[in-house]
N, C-alpha and C positions, 0 to 999 in steps of 0.2 A: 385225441380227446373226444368221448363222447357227448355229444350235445344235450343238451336236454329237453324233456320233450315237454314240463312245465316247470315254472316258475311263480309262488306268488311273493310278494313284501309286504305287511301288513295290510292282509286282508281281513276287512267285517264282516258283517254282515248281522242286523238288527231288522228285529220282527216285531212292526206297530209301533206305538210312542207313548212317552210318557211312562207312567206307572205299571203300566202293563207290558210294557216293551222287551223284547227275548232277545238276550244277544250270542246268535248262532254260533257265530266266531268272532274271536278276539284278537287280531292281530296275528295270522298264523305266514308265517314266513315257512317255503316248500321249494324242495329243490326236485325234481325227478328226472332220473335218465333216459333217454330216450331207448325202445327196444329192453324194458326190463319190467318183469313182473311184481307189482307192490300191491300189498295187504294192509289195507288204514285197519283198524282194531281200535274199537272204544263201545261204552255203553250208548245208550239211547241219549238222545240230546247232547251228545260229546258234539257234537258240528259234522259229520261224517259225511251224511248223506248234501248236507247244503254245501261242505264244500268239493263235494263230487258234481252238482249241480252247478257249481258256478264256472269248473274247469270244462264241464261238458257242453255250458253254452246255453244252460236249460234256467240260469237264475243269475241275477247281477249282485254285484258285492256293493254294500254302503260305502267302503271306500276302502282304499290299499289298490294294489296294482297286482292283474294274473295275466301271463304268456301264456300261449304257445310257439314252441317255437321263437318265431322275432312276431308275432303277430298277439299286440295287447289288445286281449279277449276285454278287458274293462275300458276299452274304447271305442269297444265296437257298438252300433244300434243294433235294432232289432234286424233290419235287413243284414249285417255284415255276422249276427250270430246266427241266422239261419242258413247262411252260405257255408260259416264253420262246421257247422252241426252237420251239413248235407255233404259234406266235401271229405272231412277229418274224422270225423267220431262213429263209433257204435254203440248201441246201449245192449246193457243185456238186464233186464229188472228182476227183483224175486217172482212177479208173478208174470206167466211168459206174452203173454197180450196178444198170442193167435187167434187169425181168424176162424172162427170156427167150422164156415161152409167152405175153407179152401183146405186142399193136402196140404203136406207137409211143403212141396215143390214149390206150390204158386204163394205160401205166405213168404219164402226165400225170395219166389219173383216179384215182390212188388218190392222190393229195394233196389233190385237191378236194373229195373223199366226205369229208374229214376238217377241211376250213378254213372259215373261217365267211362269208368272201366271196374266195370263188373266181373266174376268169377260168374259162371252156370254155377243155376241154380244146384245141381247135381255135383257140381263138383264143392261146393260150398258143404254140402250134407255131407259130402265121404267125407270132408275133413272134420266132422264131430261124428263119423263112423257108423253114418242114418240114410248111406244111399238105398238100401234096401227096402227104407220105411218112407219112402218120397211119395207115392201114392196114397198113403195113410194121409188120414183128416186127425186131428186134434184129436178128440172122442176117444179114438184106435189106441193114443199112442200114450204110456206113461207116463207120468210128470218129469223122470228124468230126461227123456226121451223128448219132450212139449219143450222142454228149456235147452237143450242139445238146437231143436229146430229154430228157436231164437239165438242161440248163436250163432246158427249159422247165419240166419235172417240180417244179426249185427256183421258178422264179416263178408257177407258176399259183395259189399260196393268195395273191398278193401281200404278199411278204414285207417289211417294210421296210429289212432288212438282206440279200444275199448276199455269199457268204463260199466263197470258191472257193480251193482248197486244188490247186496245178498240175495245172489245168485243159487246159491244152496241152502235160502231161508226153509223154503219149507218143504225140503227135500230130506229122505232118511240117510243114513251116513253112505250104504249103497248106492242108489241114484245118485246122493250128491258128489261122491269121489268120481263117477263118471263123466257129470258133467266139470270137474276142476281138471280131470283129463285134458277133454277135448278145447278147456281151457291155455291149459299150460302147453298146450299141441300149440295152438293158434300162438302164442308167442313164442315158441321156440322157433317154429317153421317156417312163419311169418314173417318175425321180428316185430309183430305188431306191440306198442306198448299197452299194457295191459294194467289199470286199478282194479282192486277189487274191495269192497269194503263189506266188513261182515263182523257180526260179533262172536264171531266162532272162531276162538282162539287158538284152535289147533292148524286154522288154515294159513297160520303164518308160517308154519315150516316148510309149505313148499314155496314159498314168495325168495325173489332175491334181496328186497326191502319192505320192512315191517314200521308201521308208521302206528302211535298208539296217541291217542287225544281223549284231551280231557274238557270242561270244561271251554268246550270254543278254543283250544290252543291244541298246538300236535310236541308231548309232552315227551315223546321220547323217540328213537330212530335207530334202528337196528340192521345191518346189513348181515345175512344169512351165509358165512362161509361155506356152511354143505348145506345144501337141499333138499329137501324129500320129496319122493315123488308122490303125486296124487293116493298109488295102491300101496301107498307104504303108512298112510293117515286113516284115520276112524273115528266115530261120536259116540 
């Protein structure tokens, strides 16, 4: 049986009080396997992004209960979700957060200076297909290319979770199939489990699960019998 790699039961999550108060999610009950790629899909304010935040250790829930694994992430403090975060997760955001005076190589190496079994830097880039461009500084390198180097940046500690938060927001359909490549690479090769949340509804055909929320709830659940692959998609 495959484990799973989260778990929430009525999970909140409310912003402010009172009259003014935002309720991000509403009781979203989530199963996800471990070693499988999932695509959340909803609009703006569906809870997407908060409840990517809460799984990834970056925001706590008002109340419900989220795993990893056997380890309840809504039990942890701030020191035991720092440990999660630096131990289990990668992030890959829309916008890629390099540094700008470093090459490509040393924004990969400052995750590795800090993990306890790291990939080289170099080996981290060939696997999103950038050893070539490891020299290159940000500036040199295209936006496809800039978020290619944060992912690799997110899997060089090898993470057991990435968590990619639109990834090919503001990428053109070119660039962006490139980087859901070096994506769907890193979880098939890996086995890393892999979110990704995006409102770009076509990127559920190459997911093995499609998660679609509405509302603060996850309203529907679809598991993808055939797949496509990344250069088989376009916007």
């Amino acid at each position: 049986m495959t484990a799973n790699a989260f778990r929430t039961v009525q999970l909140t999550k409310t912003y402010g009080s009172g009259d003014t108060a935002v309720q991000a999610l509403r009781g979203t009950d989530l199963l996800l396997p471990s070693g499988e790629f999932t695509a959340i899909l909803g609009p703006s304010g569906s809870g997407k992004s908060t409840l990517l935040n809460i799984l990834g250790g970056l925001d706590r829930a008002t109340s419900g209960q989220a795993w990893f694994e056997d380890h309840e992430l809504t039990a942890l403090g701030e020191a035991g979700l720092t440990r999660y975060r630096r131990d289990h997760v990668g992030f890959v955001f829309q916008f890629y957060n390099l540094v700008p005076s470093l090459t490509a190589r040393e924004n990969v190496a400052l995750v590795t200076e800090i993990a306890s079994d790291p990939m080289r830097p170099d080996e981290a880039l060939a696997r999103v297909g950038l050893e070539a461009r490891a020299n290159h500084f940000p500036s040199q390198l295209s936006g496809g290319e800039q978020q290619r180097v944060a992912i690799a940046r997110a899997i060089a500690k090898r993470p057991q979770v990435l968590l990619c938060d639109e990834p090919t927001g503001a990428l053109d359909s070119k660039t962006g199939v490139a980087v859901l490549e070096a994506l769907t690479n890193v979880n098939a090769e890996l086995g890393t489990t892999t979110v990704i949340i995006t409102h770009n509804a076509i990127i559920q055909k190459i997911a093995h699960r499609v998660l679609l929320m509405a509302d603060g709830r996850i309203v529907k659940e679809v598991t993808n019998q055939k797949r496509l692959l990344p250069s088989e998609v376009s916007w």
